[in-house]
C-alpha positions as CSV (number, residue, x, y, z in Angstrom):
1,X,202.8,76.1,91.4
2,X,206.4,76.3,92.5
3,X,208.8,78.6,91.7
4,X,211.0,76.3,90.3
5,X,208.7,75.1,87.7
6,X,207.6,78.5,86.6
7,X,211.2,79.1,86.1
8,X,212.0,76.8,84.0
9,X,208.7,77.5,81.8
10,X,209.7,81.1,81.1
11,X,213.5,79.9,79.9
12,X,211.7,77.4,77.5
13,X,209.5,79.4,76.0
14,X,212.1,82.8,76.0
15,X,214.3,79.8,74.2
16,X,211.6,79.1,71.2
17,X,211.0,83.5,70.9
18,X,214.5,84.1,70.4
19,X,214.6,81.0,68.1
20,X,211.4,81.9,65.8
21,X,213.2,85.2,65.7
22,X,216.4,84.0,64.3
23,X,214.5,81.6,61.9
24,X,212.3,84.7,60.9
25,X,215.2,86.9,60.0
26,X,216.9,84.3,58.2
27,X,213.7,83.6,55.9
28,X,213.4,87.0,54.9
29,X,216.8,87.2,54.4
30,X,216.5,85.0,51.7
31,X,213.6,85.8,50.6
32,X,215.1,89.7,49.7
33,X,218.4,87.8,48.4
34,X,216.6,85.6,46.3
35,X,214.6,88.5,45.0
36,X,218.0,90.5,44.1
37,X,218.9,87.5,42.6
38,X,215.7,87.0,40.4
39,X,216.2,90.3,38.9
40,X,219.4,90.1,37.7
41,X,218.2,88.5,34.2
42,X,215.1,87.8,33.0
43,X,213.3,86.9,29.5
44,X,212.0,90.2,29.0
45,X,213.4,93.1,27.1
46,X,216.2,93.4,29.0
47,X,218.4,92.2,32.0
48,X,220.9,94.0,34.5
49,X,224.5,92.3,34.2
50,X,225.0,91.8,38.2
51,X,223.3,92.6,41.6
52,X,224.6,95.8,42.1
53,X,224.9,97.4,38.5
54,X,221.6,99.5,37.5
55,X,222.4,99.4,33.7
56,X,220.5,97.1,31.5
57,X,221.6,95.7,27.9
58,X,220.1,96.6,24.9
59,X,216.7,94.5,24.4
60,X,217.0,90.7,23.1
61,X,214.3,88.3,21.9
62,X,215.2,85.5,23.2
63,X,212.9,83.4,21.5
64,X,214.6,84.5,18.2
65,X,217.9,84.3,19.4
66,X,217.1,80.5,20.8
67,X,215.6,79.1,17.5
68,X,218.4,80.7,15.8
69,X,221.2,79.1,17.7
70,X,219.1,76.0,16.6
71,X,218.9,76.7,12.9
72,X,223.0,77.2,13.3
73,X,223.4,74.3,15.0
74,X,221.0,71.7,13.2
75,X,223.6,71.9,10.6
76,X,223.3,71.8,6.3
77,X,220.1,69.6,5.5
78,X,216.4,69.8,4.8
79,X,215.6,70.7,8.7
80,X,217.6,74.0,8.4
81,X,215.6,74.8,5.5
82,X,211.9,73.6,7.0
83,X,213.6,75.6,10.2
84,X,214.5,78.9,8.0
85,X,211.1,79.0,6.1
86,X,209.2,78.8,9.4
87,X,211.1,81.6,11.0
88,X,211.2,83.7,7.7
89,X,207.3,83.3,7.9
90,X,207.0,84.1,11.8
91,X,209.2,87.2,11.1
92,X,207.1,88.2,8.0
93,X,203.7,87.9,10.8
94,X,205.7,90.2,13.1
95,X,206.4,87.5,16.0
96,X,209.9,88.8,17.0
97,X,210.9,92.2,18.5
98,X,214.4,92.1,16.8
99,X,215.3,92.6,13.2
100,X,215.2,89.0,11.8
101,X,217.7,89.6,9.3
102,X,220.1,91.5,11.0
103,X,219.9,89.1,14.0
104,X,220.2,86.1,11.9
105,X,223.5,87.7,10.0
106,X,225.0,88.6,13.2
107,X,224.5,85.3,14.3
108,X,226.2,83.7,10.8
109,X,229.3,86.6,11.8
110,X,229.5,85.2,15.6
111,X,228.9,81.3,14.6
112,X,231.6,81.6,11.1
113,X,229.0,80.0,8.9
114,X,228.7,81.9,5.3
């Protein structure tokens, strides 16, 4: 083999080391971002407000909170009332971790509806 050759072969493959390196560090920089970002809010009990904060809110059920905002928004009608009996029921079974009627009334207050 000649020297030139060899040469040549050890810059191209020190070339594609330092570059799997760099493309390495980059993926697990994302990977731990995208993490820190994940846990910022979730659709558990809880969620932090940002990154960096360590405090977490007082727990929601968001499933509650969602098919409220829909029996507010469906508006006056026979739908609101088929959509209030079934969550009157699901809160009589136990199905939400929140105080239905509490929840609901605070969500009348923050809405302006009766």
């Amino acid at each position: 083999m000649d020297k030139k050759n060899s040469k040549g072969q050890v810059g191209e493959t020190l070339t594609w080391i330092v570059a799997t390196i760099i493309i390495l560090v980059i993926i697990i920089f994302f990977i731990f971002g995208s993490s820190l970002l994940g846990g910022t809010k979730s659709v558990t009990t809880s969620f932090r407000q940002s990154i960096t904060s360590s405090q977490k809110q007082e727990p929601t059920d968001f499933f509650l909170q969602k098919s409220l905002f829909t029996y507010v928004s469906s508006g006056p009608g026979s739908s609101q009332l088929q959509l209030d009996n079934a969550l009157e029921k699901m809160a009589a079974g136990g199905n939400f971790s929140l105080d239905y009627n509490a929840t609901k009334k605070q969500f009348m207050l923050d809405y302006g509806l009766r």
